[in-house]
C-alpha positions as CSV (number, residue, x, y, z in Angstrom):
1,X,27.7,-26.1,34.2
2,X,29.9,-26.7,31.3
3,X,29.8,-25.6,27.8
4,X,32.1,-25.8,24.6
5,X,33.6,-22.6,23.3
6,X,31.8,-22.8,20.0
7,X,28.7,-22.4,21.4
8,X,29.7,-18.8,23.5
9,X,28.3,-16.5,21.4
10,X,29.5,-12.3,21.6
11,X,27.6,-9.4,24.0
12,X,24.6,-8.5,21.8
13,X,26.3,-4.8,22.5
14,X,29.9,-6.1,21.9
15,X,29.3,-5.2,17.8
16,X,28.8,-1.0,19.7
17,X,32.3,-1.2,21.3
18,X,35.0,-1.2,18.4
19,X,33.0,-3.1,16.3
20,X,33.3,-6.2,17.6
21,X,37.1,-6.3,17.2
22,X,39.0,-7.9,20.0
23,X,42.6,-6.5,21.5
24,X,45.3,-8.6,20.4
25,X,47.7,-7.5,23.1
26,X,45.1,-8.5,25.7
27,X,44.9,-12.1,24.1
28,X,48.5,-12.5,24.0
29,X,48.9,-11.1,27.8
30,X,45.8,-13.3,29.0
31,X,47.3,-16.1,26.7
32,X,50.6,-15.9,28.6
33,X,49.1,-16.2,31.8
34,X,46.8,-19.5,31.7
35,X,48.9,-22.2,32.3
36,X,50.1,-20.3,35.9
37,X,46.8,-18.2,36.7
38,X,44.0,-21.0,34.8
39,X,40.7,-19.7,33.8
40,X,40.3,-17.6,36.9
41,X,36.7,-18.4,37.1
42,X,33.5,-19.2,35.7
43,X,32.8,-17.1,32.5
44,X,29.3,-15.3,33.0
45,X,26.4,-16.0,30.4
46,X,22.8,-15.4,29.4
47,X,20.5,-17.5,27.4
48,X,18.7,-15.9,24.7
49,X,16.3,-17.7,23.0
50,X,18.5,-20.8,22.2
51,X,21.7,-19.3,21.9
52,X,24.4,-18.3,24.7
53,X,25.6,-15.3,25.1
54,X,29.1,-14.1,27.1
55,X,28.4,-10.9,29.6
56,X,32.4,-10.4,29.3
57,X,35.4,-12.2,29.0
58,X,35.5,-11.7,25.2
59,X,39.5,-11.8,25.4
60,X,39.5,-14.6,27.8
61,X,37.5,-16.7,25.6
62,X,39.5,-15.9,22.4
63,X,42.6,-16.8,24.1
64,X,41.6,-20.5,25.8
65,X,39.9,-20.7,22.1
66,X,43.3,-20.3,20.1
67,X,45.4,-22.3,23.0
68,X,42.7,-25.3,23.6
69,X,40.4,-24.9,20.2
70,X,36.9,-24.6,20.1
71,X,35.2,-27.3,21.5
72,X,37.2,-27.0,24.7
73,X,34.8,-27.0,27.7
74,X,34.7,-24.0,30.3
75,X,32.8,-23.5,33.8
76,X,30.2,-20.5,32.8
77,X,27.1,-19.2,35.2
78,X,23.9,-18.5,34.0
79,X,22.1,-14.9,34.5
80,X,19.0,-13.9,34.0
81,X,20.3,-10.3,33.0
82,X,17.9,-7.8,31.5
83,X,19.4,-5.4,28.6
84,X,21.0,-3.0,31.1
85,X,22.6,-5.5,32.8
86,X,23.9,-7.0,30.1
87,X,25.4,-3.8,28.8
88,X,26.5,-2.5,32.3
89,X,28.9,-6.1,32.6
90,X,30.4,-5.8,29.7
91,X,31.3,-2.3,30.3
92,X,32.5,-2.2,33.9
93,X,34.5,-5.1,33.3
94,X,36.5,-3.5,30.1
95,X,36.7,-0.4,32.4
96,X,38.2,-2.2,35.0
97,X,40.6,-4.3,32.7
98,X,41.7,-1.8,30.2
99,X,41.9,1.3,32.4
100,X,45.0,2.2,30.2
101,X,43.7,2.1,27.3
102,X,41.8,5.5,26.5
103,X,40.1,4.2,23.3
104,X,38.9,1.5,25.3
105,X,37.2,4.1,27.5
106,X,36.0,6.9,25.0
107,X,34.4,3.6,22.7
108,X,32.6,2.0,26.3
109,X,31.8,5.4,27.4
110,X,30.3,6.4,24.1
111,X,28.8,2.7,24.1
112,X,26.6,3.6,27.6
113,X,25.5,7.3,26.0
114,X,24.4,5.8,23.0
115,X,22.8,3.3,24.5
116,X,20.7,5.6,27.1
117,X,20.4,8.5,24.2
118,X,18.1,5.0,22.7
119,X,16.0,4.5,25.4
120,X,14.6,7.7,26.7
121,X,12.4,5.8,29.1
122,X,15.4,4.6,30.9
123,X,17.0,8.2,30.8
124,X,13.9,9.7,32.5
125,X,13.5,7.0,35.2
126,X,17.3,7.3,35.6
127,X,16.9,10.7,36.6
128,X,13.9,10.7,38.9
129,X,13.6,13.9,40.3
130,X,15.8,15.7,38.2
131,X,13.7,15.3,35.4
132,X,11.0,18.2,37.2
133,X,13.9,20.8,37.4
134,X,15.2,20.0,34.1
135,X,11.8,19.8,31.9
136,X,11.0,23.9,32.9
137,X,14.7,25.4,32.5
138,X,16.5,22.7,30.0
139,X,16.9,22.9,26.3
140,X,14.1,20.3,24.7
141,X,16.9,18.9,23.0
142,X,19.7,18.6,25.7
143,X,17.1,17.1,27.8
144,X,16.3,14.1,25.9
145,X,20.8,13.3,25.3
146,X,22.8,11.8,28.0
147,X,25.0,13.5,30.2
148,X,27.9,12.7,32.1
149,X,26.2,12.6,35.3
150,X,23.8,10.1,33.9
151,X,26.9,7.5,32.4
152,X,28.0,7.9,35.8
153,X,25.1,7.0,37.2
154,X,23.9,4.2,35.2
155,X,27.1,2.6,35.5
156,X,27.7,3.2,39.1
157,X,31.1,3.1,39.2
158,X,33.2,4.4,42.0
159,X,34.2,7.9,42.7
160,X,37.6,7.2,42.9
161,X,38.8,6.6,39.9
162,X,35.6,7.6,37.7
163,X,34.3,11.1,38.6
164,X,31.8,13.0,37.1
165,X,34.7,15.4,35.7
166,X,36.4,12.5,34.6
167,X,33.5,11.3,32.7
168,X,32.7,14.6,31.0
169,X,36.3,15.4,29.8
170,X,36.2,11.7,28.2
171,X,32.8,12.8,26.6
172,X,34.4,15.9,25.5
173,X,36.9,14.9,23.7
174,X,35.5,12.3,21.7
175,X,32.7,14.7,20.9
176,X,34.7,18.3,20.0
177,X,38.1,17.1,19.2
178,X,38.8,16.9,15.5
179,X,38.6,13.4,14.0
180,X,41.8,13.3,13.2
181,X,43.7,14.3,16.1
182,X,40.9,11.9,18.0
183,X,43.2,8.9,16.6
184,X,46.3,9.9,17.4
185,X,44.8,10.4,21.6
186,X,47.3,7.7,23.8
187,X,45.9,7.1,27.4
188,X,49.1,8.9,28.2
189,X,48.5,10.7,32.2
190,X,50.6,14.0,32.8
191,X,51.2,15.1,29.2
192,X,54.1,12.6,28.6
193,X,54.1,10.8,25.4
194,X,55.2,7.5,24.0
195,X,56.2,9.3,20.8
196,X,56.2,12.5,19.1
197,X,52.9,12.5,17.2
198,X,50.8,10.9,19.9
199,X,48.6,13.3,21.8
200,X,48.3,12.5,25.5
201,X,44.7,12.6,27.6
202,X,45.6,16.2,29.2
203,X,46.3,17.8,25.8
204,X,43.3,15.9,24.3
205,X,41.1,17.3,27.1
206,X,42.9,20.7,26.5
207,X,42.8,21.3,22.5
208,X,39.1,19.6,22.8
209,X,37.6,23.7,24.2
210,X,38.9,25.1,21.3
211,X,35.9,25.8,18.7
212,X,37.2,25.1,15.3
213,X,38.6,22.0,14.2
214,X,41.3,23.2,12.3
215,X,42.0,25.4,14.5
216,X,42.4,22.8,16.6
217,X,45.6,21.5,15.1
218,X,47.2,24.7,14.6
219,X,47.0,25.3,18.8
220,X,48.0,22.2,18.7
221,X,51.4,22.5,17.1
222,X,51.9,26.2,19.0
223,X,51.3,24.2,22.5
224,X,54.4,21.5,21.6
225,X,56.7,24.3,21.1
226,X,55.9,26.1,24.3
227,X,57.4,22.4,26.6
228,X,54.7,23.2,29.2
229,X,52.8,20.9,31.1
230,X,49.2,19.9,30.4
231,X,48.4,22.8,33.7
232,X,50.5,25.4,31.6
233,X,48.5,24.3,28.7
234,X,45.3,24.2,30.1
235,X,45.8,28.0,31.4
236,X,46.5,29.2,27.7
237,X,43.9,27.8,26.1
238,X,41.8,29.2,28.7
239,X,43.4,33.0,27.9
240,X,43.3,31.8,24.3
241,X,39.6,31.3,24.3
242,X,39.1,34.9,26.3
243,X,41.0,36.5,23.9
244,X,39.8,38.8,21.2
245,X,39.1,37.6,17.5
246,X,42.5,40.0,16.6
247,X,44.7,38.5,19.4
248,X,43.7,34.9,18.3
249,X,44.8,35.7,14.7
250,X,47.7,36.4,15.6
251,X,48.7,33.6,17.9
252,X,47.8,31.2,14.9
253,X,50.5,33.2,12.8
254,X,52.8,33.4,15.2
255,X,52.7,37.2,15.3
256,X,52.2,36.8,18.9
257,X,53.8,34.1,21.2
258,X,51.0,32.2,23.0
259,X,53.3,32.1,26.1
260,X,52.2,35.8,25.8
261,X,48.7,36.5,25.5
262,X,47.7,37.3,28.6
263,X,49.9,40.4,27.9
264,X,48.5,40.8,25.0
265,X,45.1,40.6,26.2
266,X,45.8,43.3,29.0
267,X,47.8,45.6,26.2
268,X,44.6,45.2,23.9
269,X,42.5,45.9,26.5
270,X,43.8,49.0,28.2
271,X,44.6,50.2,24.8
272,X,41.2,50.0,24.5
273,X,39.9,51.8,27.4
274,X,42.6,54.8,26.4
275,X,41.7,54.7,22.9
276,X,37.9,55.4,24.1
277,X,38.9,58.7,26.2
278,X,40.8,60.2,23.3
279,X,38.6,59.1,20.5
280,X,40.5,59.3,17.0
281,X,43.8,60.3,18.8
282,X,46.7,58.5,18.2
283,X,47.8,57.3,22.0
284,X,51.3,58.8,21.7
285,X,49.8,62.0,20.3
286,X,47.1,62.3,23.6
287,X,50.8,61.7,25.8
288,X,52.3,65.2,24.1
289,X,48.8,67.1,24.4
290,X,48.6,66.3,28.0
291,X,52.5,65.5,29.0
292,X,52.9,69.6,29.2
293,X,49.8,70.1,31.3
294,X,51.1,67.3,33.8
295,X,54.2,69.3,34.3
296,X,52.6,72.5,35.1
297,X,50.6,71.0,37.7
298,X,53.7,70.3,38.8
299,X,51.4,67.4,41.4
300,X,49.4,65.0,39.3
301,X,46.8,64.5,42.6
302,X,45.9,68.1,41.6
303,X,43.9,67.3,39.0
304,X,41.9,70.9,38.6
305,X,45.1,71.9,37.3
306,X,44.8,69.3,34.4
307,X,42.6,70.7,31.9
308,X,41.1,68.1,30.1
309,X,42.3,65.4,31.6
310,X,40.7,63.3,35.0
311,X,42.1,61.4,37.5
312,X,40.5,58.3,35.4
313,X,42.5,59.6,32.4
314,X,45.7,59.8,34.5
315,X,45.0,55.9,35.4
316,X,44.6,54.9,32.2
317,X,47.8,56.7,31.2
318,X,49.9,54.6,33.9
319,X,48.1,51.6,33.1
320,X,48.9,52.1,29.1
321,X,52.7,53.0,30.1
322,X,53.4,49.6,32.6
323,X,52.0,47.8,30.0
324,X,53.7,48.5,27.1
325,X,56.9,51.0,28.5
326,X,59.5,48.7,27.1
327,X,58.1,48.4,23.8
328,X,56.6,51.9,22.6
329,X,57.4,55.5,23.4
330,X,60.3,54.6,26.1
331,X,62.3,57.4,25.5
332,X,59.7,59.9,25.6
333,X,57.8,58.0,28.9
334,X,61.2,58.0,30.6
335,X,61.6,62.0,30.0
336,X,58.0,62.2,31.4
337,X,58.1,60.2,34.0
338,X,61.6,62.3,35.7
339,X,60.1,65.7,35.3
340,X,57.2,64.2,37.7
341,X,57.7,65.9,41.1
342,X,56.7,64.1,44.1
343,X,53.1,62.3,43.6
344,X,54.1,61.2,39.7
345,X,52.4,59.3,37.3
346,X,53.8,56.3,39.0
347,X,51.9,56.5,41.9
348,X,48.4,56.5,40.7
349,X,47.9,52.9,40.8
């Protein structure tokens, strides 16, 4: 069967996926190809009530419009394609076509989740027995929104290429990561970038756990001046995140270098655990107190020796001094640490 252009009408979910707005780049490239490849194809169509209605090939269509005009006649099949067929068409085949193109996948990704967030009915019978487990343990609330597994699902796309991880970190981004640095996302694999304000899919995915939104695009900033790659990246934020409300403060002023914090996190903490033994003592003040009664036990194993201070103490004490020796108290650790005789301080490990 053949039909005129003019009569094709839009997806009825087309209007969900950028608005309605076509790619111009896609024309151009689909434009440059008909006179070699042709029209590759019947173009796919439903009827409803009087009016037809493309499944896909929005760009096709727009490109044999502006190179043959509207009343042009095309080759189209006829479906008889419920509302989830409909949808699932058009979005497997912009999936497919524009797999470089990441605001192409968050907008059809976002599309399907919307779409099954609508039409809880469908979500339910989607999930079949899941829905038993789920109804006892899962939040009310959680339970009735879609989840990556169920995009995946509904769409049945491949494994290969779409994953349930690479579903979700899609999902993450476009729902944690900051508005504005949302827009500036390139499909960009690897962390390379066409230009120095676009943010690639890695670092998207990356900056996306962090809480705050402005926050956001101050790690942002600190991760460009570190020139790792989206893994180095990926293990910092994940420090970052771990980190203590102090330590995190100071990364964002640049007090501490990000590059960093996992020192800083094992400084803070075994700071901590010393700071507990010796209460309102100062840590270098604790290392005089005890540094005499170290010598006169002359072997640190001998702990009865030690008044006041156990073998845990001793631990701590090592721990605090290969953390920080080359910042704080060196030359006093040094003269410690050569009076030691035989089982020192730097055996207790």
């Amino acid at each position: 069967m053949k039909i005129i252009l003019k009569k094709l009408k839009p997806n009825p979910f087309k209007k969900m996926i950028n608005k309605g707005n076509l790619n111009e780049t896609q024309i151009k490239e689909i434009s440059g190809n008909l006179d070699e490849l042709g029209l590759m194809g019947a173009i796919p169509i439903v009827k409803i009530k009087d009016n037809y209605h493309l499944v896909n090939s929005h760009h096709r269509v727009e490109s044999l419009k502006r190179k043959y005009g509207e009343d042009y006649k095309v080759e189209v099949t006829i479906h008889n394609y419920n509302d989830d067929q409909l949808l699932r068409g058009m979005v497997i085949e912009n999936l497919a076509q524009r797999g470089t193109d990441f605001k192409e996948e968050i907008e059809n990704i976002r599309t399907v989740e919307q779409y099954l967030n609508k039409n809880n009915d469908k979500l339910k019978a989607l999930r079949g027995p899941r829905n038993a487990f789920k109804s006892k343990f899962a939040n009310k609330n959680r339970f009735n929104e879609a989840t990556a597994t169920d995009v995946k699902e509904w769409l049945k796309l491949s494994e290969e290429k779409w994953s349930h991880d690479t579903i979700n970190n899609i999902m993450n981004i476009y729902k944690k990561l900051d508005s504005k640095l949302l827009e500036k996302v390139g499909y960009v694999r690897g962390g390379s970038k066409e230009n120095e304000d676009q943010l690639s899919f890695e670092d998207a995915r990356n900056i996306s756990r962090i809480e705050g939104k402005q926050e956001q695009h101050k790690i942002r900033k600190i991760l460009d001046e570190t020139n790792l790659d989206h893994k180095g990246k990926s293990k910092l934020i994940t420090a970052y995140n771990n980190s203590g409300e102090e330590i995190k403060k100071k990364v964002l002023s640049k007090q501490i270098d990000i590059v960093d914090i996992d020192y800083e996190i094992d400084k803070s903490k075994h700071l901590k655990d010393v700071g507990y033994l010796v209460q309102k003592q100062s840590i270098s003040d604790w290392i005089l107190e005890i540094s005499d009664k170290i010598k006169e036990a002359g072997r640190i194993m001998d702990i009865s020796k030690i008044n006041g201070c156990n073998k845990t103490q001793l631990d701590l004490l090592y721990r605090y001094i290969k953390v920080d020796f080359d910042k704080y108290y060196k030359p006093f650790l040094n003269s410690l640490i050569k009076n030691m005789q035989n089982k020192n301080i730097r055996e207790i490990k």
